[in-house]
C-alpha positions in Angstrom: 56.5 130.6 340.4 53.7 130.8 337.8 50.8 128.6 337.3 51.9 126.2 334.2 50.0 123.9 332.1 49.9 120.9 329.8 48.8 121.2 326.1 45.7 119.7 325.2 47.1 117.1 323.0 48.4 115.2 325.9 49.1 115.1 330.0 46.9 115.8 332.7 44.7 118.1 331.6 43.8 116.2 328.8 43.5 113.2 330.1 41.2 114.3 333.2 38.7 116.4 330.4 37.8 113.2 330.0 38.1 110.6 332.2 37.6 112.5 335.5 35.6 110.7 337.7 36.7 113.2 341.1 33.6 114.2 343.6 33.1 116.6 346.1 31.2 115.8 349.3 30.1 119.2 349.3 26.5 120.0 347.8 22.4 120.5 347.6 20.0 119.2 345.9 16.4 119.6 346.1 13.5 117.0 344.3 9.6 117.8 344.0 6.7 115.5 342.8 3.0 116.6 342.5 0.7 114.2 343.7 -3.3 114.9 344.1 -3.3 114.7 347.9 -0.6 117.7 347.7 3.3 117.8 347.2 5.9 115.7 348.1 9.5 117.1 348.5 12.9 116.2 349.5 15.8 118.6 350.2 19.2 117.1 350.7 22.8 119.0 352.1 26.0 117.7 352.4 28.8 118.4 353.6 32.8 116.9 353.8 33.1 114.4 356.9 35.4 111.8 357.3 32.9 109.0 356.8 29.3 109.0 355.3 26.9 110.0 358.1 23.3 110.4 357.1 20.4 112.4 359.2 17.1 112.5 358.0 14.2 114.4 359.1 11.0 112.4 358.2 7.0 113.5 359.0 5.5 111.9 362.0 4.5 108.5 361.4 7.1 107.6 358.8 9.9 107.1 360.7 9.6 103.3 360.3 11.2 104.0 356.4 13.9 105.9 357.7 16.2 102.7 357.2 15.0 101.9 353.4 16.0 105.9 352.8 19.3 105.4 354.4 20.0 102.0 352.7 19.4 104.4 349.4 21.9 107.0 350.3 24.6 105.0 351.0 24.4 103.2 347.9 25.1 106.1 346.0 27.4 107.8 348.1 30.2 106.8 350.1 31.6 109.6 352.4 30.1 112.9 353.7 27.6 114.3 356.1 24.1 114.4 354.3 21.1 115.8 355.9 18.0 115.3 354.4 14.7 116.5 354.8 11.3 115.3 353.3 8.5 116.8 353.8 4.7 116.9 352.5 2.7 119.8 351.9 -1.4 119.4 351.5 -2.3 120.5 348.3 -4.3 123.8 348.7 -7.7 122.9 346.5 -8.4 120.3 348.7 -12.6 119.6 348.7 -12.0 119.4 352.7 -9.1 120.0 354.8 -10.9 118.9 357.5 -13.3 116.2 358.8 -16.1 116.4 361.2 -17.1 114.0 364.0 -20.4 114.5 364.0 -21.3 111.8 366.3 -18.4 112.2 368.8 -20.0 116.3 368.7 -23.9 114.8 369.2 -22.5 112.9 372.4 -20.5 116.0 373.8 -23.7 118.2 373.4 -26.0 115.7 375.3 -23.6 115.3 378.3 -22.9 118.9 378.7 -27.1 119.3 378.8 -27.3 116.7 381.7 -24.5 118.2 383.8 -26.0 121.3 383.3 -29.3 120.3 384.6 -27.2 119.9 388.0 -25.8 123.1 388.0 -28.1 126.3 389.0 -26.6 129.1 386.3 -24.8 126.8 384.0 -23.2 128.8 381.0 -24.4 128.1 377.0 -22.4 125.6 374.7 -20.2 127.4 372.5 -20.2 125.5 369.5 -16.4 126.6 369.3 -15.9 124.2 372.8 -17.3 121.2 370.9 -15.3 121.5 368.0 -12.3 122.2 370.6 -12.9 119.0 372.1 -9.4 116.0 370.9 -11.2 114.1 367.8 -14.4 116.1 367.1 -12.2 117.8 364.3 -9.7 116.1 362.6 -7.7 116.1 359.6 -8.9 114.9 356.3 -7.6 111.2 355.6 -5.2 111.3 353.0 -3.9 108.3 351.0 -0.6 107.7 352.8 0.8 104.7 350.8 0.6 106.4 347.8 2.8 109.3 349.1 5.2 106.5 351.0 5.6 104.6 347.7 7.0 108.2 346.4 9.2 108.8 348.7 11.8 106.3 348.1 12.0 107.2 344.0 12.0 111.0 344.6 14.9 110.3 346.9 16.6 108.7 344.0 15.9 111.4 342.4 17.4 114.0 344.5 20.3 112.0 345.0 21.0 111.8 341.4 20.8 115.8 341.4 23.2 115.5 344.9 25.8 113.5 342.6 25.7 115.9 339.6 26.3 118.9 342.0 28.9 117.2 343.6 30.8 116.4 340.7 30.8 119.6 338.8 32.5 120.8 342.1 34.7 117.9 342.1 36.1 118.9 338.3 37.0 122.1 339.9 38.9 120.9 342.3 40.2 118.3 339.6 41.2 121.2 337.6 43.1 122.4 340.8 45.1 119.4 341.6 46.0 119.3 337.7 48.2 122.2 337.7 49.6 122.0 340.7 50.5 118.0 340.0 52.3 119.7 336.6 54.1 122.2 338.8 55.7 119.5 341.1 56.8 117.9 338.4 58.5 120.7 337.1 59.8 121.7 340.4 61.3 117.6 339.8 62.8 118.3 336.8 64.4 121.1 337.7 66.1 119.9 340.6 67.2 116.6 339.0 69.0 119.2 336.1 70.6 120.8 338.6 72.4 118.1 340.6 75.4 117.8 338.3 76.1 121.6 339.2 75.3 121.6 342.7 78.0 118.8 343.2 80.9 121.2 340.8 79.9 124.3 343.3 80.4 121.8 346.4 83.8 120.6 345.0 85.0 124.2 344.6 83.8 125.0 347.9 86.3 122.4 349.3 88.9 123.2 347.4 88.9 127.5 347.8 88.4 126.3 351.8 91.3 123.9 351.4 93.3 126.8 349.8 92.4 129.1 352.3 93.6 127.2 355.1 96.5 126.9 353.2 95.7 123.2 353.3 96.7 120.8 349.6 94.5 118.1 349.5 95.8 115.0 347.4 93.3 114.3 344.6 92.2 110.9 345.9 91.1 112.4 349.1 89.4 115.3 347.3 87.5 112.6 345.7 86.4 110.7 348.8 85.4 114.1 350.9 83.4 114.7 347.5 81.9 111.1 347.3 80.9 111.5 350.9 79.0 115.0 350.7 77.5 113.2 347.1 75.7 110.9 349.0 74.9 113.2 351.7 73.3 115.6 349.2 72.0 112.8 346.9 68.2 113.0 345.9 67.5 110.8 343.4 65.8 108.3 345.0 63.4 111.3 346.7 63.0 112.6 343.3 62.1 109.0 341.9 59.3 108.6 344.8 58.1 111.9 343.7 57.6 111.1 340.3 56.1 107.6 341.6 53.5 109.6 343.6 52.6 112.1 341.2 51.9 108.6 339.1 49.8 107.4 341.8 47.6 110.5 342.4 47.1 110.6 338.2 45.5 107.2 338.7 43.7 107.7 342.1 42.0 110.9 340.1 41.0 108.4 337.4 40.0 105.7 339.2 35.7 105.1 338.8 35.7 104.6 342.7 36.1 107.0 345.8 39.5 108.9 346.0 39.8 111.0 348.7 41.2 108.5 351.2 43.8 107.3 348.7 44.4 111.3 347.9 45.2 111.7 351.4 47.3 109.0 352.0 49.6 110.3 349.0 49.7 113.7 350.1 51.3 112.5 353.4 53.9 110.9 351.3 54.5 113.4 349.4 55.2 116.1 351.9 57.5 113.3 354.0 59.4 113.7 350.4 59.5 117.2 350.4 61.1 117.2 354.1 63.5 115.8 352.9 64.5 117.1 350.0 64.2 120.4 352.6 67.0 118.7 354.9 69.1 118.0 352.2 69.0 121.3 350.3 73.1 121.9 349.7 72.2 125.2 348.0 69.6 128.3 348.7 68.3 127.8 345.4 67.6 123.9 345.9 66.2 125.4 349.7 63.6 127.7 347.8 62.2 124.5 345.5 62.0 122.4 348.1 59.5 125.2 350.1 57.6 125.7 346.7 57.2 121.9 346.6 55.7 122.4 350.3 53.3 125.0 349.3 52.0 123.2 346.4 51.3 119.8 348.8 49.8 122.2 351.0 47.0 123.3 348.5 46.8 120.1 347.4 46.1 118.6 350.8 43.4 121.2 351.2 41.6 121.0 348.6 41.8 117.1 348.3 40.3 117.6 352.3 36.2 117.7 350.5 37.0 114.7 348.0 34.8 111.8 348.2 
């Protein structure tokens, strides 16, 4: 069965050029700023999950704003794993990258000259064991709230980028659903067309079986076998919740909000549909739609699986 698809002056794929609001969960993103004390950068992955879990990895000491940055996230996003990353880099042209204790040094010298008046062959002072010593070197003081009030805008920032990743993946997966939504609904019409001759090649069934067992059949009971098999084999009503569903998953693509629990739902109800439409098959050829039917909710369902 090939691919089909609408024209542009109306359906789906119209429609969707422009108004499709669909989002992956999948995507990366990445957000520098240059500050004087060095840069400041925050790399963010994600990933499809059920619900929205967030992990950050934050630089010693900062892990008190870790709740601000997650209150961020999730009001932007609303399912998928996200790991983010932030991370500070010294800027290279520093005047001093490090600081000297020159006092803490002075009183490490004059305590290892009175010890060593105790001892009979002391060894010499390195000057490479003072500045060894915890504090006499230490790392130039930078000015931390300035970087902190960066942080939470630069995430912003890289969230933004996040979104616009995630949604030029999500209008390829929109494109996806499109024709496959067009060839249900083809598969529909085609089986609804052919109803009327399905039940003519059931009633000639009966009546070359009734022949062949040598068997007449009185026209009003011909007509109440038939009735009974007609209802047995009857699929409007699975077409109709077809064509109601198909409705629904054009407005769940649509919608502004999060689809991809809605998406899910309908895919479920959909294949229940196609089960039976499978059960009820009178006919190989109404047995084959019914499996391309299944194959098309199949993709469907996978790709719907990384939809917001």
């Amino acid at each position: 069965m090939g691919v089909i698809y609408l024209g542009a002056e109306g359906g789906w794929t119209a429609q969707f050029r422009n108004n499709q609001m669909l989002h992956s969960m999948t995507g990366f993103a990445q957000a520098e700023q240059q500050l004087a004390e060095g840069v400041l950068s925050w790399e963010l992955r994600s990933i499809n999950h059920r619900y929205l879990e967030v992990q950050l990895r934050l630089p010693e000491g900062w892990r008190s704003l870790e709740p601000k940055f997650r209150e961020i996230v999730g009001q932007r996003l609303a399912r998928g794993k996200v790991d983010g990353t932030l991370s500070f880099r010294l800027a290279t042209n520093a005047p001093q990258a490090l600081q000297l204790n020159l006092d803490l040094a002075r009183q490490l010298i004059g305590h290892s000259k009175n010890i060593a008046e105790h001892m009979l062959k002391p060894a010499a002072v390195s000057p490479l064991d003072v500045l060894g010593w915890p504090g006499v070197l230490r790392e130039l003081a930078i000015d931390s709230d300035t970087i902190v009030e960066s942080a939470a805008p630069l995430l912003t920032d890289a969230i933004d980028d996040l979104c616009e990743t995630r949604g030029r993946e999500g209008k390829r997966i929109c494109i996806g659903l499109e024709q496959r939504l067009t060839q249900i609904t083809s598969l529909v019409v085609a089986m609804r067309a052919r109803m009327p001759e399905i039940l003519q090649q059931i009633r000639s069934r009966m009546q070359e079986r009734a022949q062949s067992l040598e068997v007449r059949l009185e026209p009003e009971r011909l007509e109440q076998e038939m009735l009974l098999l007609a209802q047995k084999s009857d699929i409007d009503e699975e077409l109709d919740r077809l064509d109601a569903h198909v409705a629904e998953i054009t407005d769940a693509m649509a919608a502004g909000s999060p689809a991809g629990r809605r998406l899910d739902f309908l895919m479920q109800e959909l294949n229940r549909e196609a089960n039976t439409l499978a059960s009820k098959a009178a006919d190989a050829e109404t047995t084959r739609q019914a499996v391309d039917l299944k194959v098309l909710i199949e993709q469907m369902r996978e790709q719907i699986q990384n939809v917001e």
